[in-house]
py3Dmol code that shows the C-alpha trace and the ligand (Angstrom):
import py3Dmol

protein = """\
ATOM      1  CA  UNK A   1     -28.290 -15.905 -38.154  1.00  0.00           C
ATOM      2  CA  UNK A   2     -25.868 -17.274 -40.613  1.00  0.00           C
ATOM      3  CA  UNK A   3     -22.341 -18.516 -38.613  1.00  0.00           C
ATOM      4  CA  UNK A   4     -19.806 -20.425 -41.185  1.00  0.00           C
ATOM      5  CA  UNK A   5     -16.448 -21.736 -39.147  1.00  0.00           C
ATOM      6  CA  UNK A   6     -13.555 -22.599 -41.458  1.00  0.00           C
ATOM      7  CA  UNK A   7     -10.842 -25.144 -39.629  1.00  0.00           C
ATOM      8  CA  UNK A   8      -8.631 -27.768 -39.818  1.00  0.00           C
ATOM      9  CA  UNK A   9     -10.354 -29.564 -36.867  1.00  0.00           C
ATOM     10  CA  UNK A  10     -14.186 -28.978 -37.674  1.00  0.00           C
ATOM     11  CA  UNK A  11     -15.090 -32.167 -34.342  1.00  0.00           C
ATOM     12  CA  UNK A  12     -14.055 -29.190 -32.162  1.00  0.00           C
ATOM     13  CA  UNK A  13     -17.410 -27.879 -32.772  1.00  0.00           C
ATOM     14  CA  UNK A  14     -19.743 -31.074 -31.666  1.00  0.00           C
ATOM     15  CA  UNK A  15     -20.417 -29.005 -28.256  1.00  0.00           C
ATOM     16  CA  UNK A  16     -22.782 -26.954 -31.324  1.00  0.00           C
ATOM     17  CA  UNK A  17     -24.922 -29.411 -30.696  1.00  0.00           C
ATOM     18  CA  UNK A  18     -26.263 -29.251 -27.270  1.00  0.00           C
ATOM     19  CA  UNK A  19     -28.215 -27.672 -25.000  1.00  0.00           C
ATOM     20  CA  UNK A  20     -29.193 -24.091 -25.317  1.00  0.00           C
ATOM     21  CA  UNK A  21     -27.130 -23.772 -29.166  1.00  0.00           C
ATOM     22  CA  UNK A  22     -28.247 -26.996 -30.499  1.00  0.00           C
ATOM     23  CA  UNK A  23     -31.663 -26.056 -29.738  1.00  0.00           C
ATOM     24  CA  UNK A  24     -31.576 -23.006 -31.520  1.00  0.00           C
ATOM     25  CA  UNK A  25     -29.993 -24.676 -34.331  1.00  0.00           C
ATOM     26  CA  UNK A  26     -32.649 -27.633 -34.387  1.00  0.00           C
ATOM     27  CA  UNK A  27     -35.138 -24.314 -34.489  1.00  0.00           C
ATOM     28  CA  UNK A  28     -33.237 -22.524 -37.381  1.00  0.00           C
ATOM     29  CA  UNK A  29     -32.354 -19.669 -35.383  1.00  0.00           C
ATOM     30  CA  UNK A  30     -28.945 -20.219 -35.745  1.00  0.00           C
ATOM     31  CA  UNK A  31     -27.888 -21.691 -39.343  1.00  0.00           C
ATOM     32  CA  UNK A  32     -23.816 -23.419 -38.391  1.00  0.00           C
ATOM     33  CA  UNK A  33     -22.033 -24.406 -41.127  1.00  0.00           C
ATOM     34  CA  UNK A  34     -18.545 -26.171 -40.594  1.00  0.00           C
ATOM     35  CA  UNK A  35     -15.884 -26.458 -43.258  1.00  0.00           C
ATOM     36  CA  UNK A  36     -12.694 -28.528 -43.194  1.00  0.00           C
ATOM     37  CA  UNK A  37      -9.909 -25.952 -44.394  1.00  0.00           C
ATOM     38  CA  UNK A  38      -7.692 -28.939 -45.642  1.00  0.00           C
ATOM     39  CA  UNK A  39     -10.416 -29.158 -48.786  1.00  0.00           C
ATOM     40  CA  UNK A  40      -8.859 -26.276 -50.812  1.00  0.00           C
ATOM     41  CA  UNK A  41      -5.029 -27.390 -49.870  1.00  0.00           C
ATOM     42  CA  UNK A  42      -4.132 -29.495 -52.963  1.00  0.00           C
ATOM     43  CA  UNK A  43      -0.645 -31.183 -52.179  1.00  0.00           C
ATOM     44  CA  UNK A  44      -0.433 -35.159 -51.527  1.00  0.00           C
ATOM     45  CA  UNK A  45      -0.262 -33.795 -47.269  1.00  0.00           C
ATOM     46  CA  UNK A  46      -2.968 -31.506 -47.833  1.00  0.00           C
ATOM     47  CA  UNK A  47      -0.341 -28.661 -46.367  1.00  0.00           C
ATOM     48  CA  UNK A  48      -1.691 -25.491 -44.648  1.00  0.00           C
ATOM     49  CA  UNK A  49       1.467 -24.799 -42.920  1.00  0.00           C
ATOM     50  CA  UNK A  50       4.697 -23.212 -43.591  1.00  0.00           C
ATOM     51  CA  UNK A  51       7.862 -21.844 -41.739  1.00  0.00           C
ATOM     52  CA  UNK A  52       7.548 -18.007 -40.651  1.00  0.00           C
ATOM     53  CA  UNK A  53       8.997 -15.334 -43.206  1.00  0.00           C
ATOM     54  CA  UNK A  54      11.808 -13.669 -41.071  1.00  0.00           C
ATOM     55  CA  UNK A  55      12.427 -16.960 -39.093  1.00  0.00           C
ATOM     56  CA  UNK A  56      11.514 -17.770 -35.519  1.00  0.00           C
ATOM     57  CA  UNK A  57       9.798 -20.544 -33.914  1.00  0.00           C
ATOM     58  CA  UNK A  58       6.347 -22.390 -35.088  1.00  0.00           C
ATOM     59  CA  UNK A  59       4.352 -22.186 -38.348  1.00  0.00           C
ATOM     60  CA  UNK A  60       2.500 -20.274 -40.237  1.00  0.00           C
ATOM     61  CA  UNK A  61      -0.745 -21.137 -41.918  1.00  0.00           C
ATOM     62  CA  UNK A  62      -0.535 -20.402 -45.731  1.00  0.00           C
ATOM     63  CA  UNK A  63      -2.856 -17.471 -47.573  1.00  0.00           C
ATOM     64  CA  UNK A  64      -3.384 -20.246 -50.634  1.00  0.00           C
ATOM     65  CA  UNK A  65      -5.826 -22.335 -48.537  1.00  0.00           C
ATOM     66  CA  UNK A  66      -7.605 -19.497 -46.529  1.00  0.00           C
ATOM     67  CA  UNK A  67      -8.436 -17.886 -49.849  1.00  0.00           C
ATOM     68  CA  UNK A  68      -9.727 -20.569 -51.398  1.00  0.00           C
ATOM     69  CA  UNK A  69     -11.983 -21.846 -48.458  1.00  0.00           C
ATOM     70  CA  UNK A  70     -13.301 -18.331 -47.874  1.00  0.00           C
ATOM     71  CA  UNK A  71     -13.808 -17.908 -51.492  1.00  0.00           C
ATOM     72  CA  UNK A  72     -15.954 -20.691 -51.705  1.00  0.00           C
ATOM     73  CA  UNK A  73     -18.407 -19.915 -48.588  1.00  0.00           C
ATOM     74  CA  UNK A  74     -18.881 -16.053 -49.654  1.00  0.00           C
ATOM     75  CA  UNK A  75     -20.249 -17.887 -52.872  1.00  0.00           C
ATOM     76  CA  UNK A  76     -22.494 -19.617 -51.456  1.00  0.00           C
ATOM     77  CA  UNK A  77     -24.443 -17.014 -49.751  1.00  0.00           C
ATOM     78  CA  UNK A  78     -25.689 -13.393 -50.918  1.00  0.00           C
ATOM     79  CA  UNK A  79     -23.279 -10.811 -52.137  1.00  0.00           C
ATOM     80  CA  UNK A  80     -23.555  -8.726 -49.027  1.00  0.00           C
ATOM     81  CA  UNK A  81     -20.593 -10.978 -47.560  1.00  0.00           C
ATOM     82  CA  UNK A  82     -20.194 -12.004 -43.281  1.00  0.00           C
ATOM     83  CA  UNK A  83     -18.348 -10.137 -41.138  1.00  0.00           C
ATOM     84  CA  UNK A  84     -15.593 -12.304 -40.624  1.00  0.00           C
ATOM     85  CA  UNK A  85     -13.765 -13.119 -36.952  1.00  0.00           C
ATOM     86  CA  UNK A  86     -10.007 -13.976 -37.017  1.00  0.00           C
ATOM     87  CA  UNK A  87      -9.454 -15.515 -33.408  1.00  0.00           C
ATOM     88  CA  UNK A  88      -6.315 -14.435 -32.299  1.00  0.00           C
ATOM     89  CA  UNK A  89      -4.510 -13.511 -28.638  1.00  0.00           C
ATOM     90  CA  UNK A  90      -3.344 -10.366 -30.420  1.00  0.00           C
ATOM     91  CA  UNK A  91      -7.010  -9.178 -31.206  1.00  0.00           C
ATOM     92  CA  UNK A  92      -9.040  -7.157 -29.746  1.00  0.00           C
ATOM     93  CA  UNK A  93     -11.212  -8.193 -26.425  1.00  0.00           C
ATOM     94  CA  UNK A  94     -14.098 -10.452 -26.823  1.00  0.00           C
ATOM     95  CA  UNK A  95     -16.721  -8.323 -24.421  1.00  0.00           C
ATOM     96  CA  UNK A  96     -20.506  -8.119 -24.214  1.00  0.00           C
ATOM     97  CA  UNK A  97     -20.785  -5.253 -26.267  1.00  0.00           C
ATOM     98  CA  UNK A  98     -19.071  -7.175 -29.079  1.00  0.00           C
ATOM     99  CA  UNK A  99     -21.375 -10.105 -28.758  1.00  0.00           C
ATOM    100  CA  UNK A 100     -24.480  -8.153 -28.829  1.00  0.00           C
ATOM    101  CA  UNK A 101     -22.307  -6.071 -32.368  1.00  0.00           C
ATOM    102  CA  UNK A 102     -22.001  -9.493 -33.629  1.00  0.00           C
ATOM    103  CA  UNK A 103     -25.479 -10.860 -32.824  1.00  0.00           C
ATOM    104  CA  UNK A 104     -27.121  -8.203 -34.801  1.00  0.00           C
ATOM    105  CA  UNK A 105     -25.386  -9.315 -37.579  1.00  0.00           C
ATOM    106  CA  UNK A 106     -26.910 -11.707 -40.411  1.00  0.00           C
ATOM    107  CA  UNK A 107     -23.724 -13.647 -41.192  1.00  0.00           C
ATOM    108  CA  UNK A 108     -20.627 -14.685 -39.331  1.00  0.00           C
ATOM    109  CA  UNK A 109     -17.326 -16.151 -40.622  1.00  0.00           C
ATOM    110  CA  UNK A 110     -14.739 -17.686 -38.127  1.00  0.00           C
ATOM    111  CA  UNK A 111     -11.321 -18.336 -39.216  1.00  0.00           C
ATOM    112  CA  UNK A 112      -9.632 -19.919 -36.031  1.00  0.00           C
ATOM    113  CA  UNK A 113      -6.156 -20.696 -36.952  1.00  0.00           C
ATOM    114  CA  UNK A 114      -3.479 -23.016 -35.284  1.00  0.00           C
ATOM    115  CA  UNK A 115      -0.199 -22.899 -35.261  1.00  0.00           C
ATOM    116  CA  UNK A 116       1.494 -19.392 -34.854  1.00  0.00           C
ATOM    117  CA  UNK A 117      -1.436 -17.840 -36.822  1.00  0.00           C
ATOM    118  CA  UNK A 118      -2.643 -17.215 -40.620  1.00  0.00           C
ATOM    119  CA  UNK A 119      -0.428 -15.034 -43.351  1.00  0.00           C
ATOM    120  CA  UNK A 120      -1.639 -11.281 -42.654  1.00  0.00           C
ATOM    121  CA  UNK A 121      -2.490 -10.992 -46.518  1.00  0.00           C
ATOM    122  CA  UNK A 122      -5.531 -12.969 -45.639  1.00  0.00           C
ATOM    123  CA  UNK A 123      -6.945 -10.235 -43.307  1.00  0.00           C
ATOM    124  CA  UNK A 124      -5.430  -7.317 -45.765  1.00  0.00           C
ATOM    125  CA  UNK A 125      -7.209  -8.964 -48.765  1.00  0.00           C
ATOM    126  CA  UNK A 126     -10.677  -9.525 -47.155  1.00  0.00           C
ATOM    127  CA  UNK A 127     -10.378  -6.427 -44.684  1.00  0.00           C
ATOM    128  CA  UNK A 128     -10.754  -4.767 -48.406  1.00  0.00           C
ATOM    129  CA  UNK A 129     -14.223  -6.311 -48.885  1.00  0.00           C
ATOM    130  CA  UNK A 130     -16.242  -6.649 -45.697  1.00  0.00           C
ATOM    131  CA  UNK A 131     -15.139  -5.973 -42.428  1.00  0.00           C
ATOM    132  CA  UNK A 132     -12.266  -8.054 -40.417  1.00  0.00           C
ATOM    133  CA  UNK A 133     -11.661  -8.406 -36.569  1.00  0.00           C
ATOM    134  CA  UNK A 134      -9.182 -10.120 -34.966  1.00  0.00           C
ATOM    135  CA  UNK A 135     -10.720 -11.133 -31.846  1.00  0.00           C
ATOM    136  CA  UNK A 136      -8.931 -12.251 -28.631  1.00  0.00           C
ATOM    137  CA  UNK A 137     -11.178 -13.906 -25.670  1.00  0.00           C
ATOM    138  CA  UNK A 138      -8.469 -13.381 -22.790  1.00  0.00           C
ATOM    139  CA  UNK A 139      -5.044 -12.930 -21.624  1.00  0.00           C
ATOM    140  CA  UNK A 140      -3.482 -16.359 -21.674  1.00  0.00           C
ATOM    141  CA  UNK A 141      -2.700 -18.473 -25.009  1.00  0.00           C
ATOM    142  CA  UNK A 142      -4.763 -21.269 -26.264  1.00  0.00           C
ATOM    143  CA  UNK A 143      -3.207 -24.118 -28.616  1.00  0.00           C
ATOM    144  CA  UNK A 144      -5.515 -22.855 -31.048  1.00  0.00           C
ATOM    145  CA  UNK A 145      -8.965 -20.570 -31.694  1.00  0.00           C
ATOM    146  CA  UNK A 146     -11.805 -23.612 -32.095  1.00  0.00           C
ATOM    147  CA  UNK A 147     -12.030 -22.691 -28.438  1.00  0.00           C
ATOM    148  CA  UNK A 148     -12.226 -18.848 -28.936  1.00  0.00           C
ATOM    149  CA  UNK A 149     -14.878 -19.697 -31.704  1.00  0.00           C
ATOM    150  CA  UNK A 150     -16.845 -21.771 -29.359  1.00  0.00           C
ATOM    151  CA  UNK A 151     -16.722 -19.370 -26.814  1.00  0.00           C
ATOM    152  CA  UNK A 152     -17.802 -16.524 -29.058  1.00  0.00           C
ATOM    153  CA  UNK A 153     -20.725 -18.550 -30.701  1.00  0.00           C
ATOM    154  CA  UNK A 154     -22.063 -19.603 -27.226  1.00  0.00           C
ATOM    155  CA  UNK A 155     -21.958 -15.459 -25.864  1.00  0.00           C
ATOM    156  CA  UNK A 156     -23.633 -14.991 -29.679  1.00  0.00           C
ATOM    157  CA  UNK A 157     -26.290 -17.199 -29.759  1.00  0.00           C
ATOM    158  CA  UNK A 158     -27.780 -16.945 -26.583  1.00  0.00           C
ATOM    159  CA  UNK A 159     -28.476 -13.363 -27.067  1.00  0.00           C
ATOM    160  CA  UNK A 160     -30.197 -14.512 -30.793  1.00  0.00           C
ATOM    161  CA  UNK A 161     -34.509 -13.528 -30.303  1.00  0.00           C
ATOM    162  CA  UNK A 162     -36.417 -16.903 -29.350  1.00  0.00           C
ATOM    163  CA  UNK A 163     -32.944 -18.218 -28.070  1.00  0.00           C
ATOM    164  CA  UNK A 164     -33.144 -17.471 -24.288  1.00  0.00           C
ATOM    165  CA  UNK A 165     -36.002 -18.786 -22.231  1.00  0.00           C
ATOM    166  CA  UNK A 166     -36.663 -15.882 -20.612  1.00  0.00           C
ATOM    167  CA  UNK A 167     -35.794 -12.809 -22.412  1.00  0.00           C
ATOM    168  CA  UNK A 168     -34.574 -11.135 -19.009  1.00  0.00           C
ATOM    169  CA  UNK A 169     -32.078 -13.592 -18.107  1.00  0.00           C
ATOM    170  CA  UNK A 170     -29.980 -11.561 -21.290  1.00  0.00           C
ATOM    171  CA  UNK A 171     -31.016  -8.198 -19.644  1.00  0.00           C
ATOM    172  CA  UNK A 172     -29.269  -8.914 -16.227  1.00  0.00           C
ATOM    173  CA  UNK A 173     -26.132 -10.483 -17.600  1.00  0.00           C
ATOM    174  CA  UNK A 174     -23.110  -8.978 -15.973  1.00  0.00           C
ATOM    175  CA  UNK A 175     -21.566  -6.664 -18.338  1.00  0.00           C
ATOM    176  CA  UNK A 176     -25.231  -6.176 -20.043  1.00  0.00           C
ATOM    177  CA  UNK A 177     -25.364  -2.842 -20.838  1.00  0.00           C
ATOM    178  CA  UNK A 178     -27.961  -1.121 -18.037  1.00  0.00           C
ATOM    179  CA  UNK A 179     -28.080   0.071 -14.390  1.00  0.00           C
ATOM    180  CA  UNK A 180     -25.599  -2.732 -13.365  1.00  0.00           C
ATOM    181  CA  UNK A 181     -23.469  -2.260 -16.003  1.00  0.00           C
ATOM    182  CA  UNK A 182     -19.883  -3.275 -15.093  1.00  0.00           C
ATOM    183  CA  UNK A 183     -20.960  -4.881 -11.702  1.00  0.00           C
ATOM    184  CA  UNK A 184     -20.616  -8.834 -11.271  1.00  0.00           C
ATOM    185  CA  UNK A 185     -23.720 -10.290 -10.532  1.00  0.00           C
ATOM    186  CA  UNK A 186     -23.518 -11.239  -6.832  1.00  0.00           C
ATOM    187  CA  UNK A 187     -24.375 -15.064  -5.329  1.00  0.00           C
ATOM    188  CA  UNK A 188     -27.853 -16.311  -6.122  1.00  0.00           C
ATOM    189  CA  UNK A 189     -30.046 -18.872  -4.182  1.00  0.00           C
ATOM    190  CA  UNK A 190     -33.048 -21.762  -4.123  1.00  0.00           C
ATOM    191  CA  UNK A 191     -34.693 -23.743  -2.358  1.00  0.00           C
ATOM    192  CA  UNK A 192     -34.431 -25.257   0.286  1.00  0.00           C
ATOM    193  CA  UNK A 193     -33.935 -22.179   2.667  1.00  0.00           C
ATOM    194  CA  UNK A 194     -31.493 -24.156   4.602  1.00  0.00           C
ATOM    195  CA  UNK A 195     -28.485 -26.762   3.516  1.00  0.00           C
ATOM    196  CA  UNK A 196     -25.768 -28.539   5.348  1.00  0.00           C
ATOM    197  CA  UNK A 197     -26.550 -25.490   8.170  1.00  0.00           C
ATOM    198  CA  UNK A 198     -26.257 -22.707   5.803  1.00  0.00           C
ATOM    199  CA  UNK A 199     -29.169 -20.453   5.570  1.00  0.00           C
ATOM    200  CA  UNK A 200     -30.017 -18.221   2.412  1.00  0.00           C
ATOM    201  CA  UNK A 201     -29.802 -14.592   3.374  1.00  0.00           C
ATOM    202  CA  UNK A 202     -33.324 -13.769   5.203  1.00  0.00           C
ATOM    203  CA  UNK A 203     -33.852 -10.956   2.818  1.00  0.00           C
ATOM    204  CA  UNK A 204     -34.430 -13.064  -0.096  1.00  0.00           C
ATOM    205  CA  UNK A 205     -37.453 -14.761   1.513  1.00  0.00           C
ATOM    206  CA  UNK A 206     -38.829 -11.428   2.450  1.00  0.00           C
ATOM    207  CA  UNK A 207     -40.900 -10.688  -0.445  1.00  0.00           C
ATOM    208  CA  UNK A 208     -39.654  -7.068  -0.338  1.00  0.00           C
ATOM    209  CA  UNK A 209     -38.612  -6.434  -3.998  1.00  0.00           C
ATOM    210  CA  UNK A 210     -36.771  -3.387  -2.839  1.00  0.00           C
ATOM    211  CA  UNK A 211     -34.983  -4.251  -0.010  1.00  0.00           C
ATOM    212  CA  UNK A 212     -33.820  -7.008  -2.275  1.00  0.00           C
ATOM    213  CA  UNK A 213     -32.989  -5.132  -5.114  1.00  0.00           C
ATOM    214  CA  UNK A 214     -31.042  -3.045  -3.049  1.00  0.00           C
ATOM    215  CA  UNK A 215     -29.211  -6.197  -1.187  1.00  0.00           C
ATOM    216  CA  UNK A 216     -28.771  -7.933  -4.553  1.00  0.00           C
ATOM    217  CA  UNK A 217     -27.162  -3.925  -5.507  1.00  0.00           C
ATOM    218  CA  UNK A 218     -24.861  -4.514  -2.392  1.00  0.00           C
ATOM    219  CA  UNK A 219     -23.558  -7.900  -3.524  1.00  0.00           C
ATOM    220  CA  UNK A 220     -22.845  -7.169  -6.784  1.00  0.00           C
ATOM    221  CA  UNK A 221     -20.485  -3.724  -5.443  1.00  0.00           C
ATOM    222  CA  UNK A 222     -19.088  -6.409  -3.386  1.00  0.00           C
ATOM    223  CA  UNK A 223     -18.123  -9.206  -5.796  1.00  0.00           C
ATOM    224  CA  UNK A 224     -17.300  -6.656  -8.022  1.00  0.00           C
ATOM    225  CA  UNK A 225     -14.602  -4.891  -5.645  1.00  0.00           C
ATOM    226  CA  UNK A 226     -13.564  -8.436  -4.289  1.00  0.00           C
ATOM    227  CA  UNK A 227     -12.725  -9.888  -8.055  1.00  0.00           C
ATOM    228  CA  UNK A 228     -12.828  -6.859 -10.634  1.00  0.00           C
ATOM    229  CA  UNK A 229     -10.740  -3.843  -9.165  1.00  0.00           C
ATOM    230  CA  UNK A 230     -10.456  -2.560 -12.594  1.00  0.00           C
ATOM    231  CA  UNK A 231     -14.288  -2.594 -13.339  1.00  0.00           C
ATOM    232  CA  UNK A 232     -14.926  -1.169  -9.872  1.00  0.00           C
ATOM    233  CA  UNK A 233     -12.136   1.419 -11.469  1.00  0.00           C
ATOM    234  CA  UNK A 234     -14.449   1.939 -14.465  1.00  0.00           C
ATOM    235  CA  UNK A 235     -17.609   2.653 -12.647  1.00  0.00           C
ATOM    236  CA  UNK A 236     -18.969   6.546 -13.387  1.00  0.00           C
ATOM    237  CA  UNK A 237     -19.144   8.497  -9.513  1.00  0.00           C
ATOM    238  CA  UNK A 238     -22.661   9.003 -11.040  1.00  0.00           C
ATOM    239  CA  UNK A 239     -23.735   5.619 -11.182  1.00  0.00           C
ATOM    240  CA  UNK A 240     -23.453   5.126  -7.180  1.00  0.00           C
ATOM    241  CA  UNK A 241     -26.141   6.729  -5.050  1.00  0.00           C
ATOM    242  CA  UNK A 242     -25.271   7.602  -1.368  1.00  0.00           C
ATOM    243  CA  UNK A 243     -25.583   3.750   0.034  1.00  0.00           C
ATOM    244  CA  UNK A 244     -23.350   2.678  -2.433  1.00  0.00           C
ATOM    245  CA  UNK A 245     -20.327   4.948  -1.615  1.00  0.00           C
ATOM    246  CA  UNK A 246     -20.685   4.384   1.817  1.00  0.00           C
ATOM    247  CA  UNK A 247     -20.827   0.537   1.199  1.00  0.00           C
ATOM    248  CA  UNK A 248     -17.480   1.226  -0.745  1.00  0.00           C
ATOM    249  CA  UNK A 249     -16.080   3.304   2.123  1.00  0.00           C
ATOM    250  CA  UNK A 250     -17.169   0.376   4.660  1.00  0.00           C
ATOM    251  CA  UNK A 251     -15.356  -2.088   1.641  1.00  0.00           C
ATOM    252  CA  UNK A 252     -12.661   0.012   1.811  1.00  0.00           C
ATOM    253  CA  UNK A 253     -12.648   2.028  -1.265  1.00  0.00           C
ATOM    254  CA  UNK A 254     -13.650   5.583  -0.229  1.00  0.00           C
ATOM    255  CA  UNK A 255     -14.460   7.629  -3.746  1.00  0.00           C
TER     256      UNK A 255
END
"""
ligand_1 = """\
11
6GU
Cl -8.770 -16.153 -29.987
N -6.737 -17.815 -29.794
C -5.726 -18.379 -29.128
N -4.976 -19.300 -29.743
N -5.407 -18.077 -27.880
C -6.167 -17.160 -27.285
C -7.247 -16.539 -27.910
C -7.503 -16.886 -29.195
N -7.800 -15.666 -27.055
C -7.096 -15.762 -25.943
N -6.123 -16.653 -26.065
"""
view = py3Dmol.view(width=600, height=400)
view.addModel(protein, "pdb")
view.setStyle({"model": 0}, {"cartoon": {"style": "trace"}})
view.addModel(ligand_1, "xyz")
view.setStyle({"model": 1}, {"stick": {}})
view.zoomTo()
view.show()
């Protein structure tokens, strides 16, 4: 997979180069290419700001310089152009599903903006062309979207074939699409079996696979009704068998 990141602070993105997306990058699984947005503004300051039409506090980035810049990167791959990610806290929510959308994909553009975002015209002129979302990760406001775009990458890549070490780890994910869908993935455990006095829950050292499928099942409705009311909300009646609901009734949450 292609990802190109247009910004005006392209050093955000050394954390690219570690670990589990550096890795895939130094195996050309993941192709990263940063550009500086202040290359196509063409004033003495190299401006990419301006005050907001309609007044009101903050700046605006300018539609001259986001033109130009993603001009020149559709041009320099094939005419099928990216999908291209506006980070915004107006957009829609980053989720799972989205990253596995996006990671099926062959080419990504990020535009993460600062200031109080960029001119709309720039998503009306290239929503035209190939298709545009404006992408929020969560309800609170960052100083700018390198962090979004770092966020989404990481979610992205690690989903990318060859990426993962062990294709299952993907599989299990909380919010992974499957029989735990929407249920937090519940506390996990190693060696030794005790520490400091506290002892990892017998079952676990059982060997029975189902009687710890079904405690790891437990945990998760727990976690999940202790932290996410509104996935335990979400979950279809036809998901839970009979040990569940009365779990939830002993939690209580009687269905
Ligand atoms: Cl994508 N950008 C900014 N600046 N703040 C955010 C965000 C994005 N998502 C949540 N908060």
């Amino acid at each position: 997979m292609r990802v190109d990141i247009i910004s005006i602070f392209p050093e955000y993105f050394a954390p690219l180069d570690v670990s589990l997306i550096g890795k895939a990058r130094e195996r050309g699984i993941l192709d990263v290419r940063l550009h500086q947005l202040r290359d196509w503004a063409h004033d003495v300051h190299r401006t990419v700001d301006d005050t907001p039409y309609g007044g009101g506090p903050g700046m605006v980035m300018k539609p001259g310089p986001w033109g130009e810049a993603i001009d020149a990167v559709l041009a320099t791959g094939p005419a099928e152009p990216p999908r291209i990610i506006v980070p915004t806290p107006s957009g829609v929510p980053f989720t799972q599903r989205l990253a596995m959308e996006y990671a099926a994909e062959p080419w990504l553009l990020f535009t993460p903006a600062r200031y109080e975002g960029i001119d709309s015209r720039v998503m009306a002129e290239y929503g035209a062309r190939t298709r545009v979302d404006e992408v929020g990760i969560g309800d609170y406001v960052l100083a700018g979207g390198e962090v979004a775009v770092l966020v989404m990458v990481e979610a992205v890549g690690r989903l990318l074939p060859g990426v993962l070490g062990n294709a299952r780890s993907a599989v299990d994910d909380s919010f992974a699409p499957g029989a735990m869908e929407n249920l937090l993935e519940g506390p996990v455990y190693t060696k030794p079996p005790e520490w400091r006095g506290h002892e990892v829950p017998e079952v676990l050292l059982s060997g029975h696979h189902g009687k710890i499928a079904r405690w790891r099942r437990d945990e998760a409705l727990r976690r999940t009704a202790g932290n996410r009311l509104d996935l335990l909300a979400a979950l279809d009646p036809a998901s839970l068998d009979e040990h569940d609901r009365r779990l939830l009734k002993e939690l209580g949450f009687p269905s």
